[in-house]
C-alpha positions as CSV (number, residue, x, y, z in Angstrom):
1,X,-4.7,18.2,16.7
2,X,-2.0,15.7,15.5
3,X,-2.1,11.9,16.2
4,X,0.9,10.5,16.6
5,X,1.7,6.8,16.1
6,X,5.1,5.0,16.4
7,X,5.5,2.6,13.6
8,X,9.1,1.3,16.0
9,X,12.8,2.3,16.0
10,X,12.3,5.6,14.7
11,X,9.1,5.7,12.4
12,X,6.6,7.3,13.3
13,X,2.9,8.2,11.0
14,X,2.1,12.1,12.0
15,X,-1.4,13.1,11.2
16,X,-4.7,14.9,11.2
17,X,-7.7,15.4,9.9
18,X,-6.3,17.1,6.8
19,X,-2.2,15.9,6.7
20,X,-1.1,12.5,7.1
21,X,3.2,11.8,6.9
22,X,5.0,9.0,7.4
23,X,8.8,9.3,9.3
24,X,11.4,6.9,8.8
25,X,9.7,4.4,8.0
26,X,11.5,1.0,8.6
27,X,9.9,-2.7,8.1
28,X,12.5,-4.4,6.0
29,X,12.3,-8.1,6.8
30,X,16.4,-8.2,6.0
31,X,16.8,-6.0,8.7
32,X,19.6,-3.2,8.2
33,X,23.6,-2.9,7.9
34,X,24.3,-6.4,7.0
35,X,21.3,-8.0,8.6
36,X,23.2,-7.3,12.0
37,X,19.7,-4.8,12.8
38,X,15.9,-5.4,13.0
39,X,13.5,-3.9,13.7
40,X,12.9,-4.7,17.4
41,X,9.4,-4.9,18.2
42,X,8.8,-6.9,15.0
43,X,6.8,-4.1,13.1
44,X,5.4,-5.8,10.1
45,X,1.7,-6.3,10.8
46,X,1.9,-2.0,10.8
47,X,2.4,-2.2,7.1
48,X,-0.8,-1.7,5.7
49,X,-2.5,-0.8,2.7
50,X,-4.1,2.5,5.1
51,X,-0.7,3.5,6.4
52,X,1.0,4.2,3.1
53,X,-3.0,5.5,1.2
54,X,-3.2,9.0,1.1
55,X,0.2,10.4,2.0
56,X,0.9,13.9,2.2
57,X,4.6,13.0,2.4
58,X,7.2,10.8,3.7
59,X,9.9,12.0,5.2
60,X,13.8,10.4,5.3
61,X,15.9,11.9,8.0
62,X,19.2,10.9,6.6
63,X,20.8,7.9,4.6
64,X,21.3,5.0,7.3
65,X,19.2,1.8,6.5
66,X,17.1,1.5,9.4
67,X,16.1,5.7,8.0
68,X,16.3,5.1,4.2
69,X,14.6,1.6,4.1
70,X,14.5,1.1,-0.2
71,X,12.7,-2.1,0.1
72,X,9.4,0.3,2.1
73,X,9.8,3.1,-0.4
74,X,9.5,0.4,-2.8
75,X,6.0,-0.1,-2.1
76,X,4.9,3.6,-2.8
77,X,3.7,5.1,-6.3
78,X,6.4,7.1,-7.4
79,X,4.6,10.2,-7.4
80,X,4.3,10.4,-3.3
81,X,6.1,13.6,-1.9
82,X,9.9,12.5,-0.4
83,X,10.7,15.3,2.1
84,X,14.5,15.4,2.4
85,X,17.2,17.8,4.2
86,X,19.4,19.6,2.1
87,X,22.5,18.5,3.1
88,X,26.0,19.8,1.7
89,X,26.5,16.1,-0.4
90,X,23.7,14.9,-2.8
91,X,24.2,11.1,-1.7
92,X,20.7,10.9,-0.2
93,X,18.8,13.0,-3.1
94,X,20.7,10.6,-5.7
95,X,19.9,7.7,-3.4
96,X,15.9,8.1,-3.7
97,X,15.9,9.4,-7.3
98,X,17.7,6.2,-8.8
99,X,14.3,4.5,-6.8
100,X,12.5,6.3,-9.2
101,X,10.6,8.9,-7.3
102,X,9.8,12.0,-9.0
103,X,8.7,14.4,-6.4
104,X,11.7,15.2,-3.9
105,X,11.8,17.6,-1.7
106,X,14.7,19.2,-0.7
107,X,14.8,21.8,2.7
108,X,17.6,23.6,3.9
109,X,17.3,25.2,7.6
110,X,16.1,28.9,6.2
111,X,13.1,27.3,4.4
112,X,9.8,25.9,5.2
113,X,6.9,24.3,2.9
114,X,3.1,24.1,3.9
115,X,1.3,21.1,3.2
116,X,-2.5,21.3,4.2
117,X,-2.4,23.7,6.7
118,X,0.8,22.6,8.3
119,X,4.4,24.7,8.5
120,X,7.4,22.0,8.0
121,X,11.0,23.3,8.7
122,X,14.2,20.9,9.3
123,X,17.0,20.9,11.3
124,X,20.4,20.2,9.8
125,X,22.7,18.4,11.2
126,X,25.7,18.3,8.5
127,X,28.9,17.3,9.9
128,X,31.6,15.6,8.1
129,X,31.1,12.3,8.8
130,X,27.6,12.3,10.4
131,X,24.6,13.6,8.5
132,X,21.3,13.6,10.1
133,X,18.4,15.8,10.4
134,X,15.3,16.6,12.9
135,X,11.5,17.7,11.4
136,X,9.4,20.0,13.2
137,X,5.4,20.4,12.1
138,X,3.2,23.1,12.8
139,X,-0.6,23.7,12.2
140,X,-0.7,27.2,14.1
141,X,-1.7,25.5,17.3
142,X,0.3,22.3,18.2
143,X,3.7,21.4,17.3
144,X,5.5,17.9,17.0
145,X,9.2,18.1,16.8
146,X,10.9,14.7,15.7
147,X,14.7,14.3,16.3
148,X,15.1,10.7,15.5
149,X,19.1,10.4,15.9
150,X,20.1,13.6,15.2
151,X,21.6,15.8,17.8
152,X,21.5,19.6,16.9
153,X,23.9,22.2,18.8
């Protein structure tokens, strides 16, 4: 069974006894687009040394700043999995790899990946201007879909 925990805005830690992922993860203290954005509840006392040990993955829906949060993915070894959608531009791929991560993941809507026991898929939302994506996990018996902002047809 999965334990779900909302880390505020849209973050959220998805686990079990054998996966543990992290979902747009947002705490920077500068807030987002120009400082205008914060997280609202403050979030930082969730940023602990257990919430980012033993990751499976962590997955970035799309590119905004209070999604993509550099100064959180800062704090990770470079090795931890980044789970990505393949969307038709490379902005967000480019985005993490110039962090320095060496283990992206990139899904397109016809692909899954296991990951202890669990069936990941995407959906794509790849407009012109707007780019977002969804994640759905699986273990065979329960299912957590996460839509964050995206808004699939």
């Amino acid at each position: 069974m999965f334990k779900l925990k909302h880390l505020g805005h849209a973050g959220w830690l998805i686990q079990n006894e054998n996966f543990k992922a992290l979902c747009d993860p947002w705490f920077n203290p500068s807030g987002a687009f120009f400082s205008a954005w914060f997280p609202f509840p403050d979030n930082s006392e969730l940023l602990t040394v257990d919430l980012i040990r033993d990751l499976d993955l962590v997955y970035i829906s799309h590119s905004h700043q209070d999604h993509f949060d550099p100064w959180f993915l800062d704090k990770l070894d470079k090795y931890t999995t980044i789970l990505i959608p393949k969307f038709s531009d490379r902005l967000l791929f480019r985005e993490i790899k110039n962090l320095g991560f060496k283990n992206i993941v990139q899904l397109s809507e016809s692909e899954s990946i296991y990951v202890n026991g669990i069936s990941i898929k995407v959906i794509i939302e790849d407009k012109m201007i707007e780019k977002d994506s969804g994640i759905l996990f699986d273990d065979g018996v329960n299912t957590v879909l996460n839509l964050n902002d995206c808004h699939p047809e």
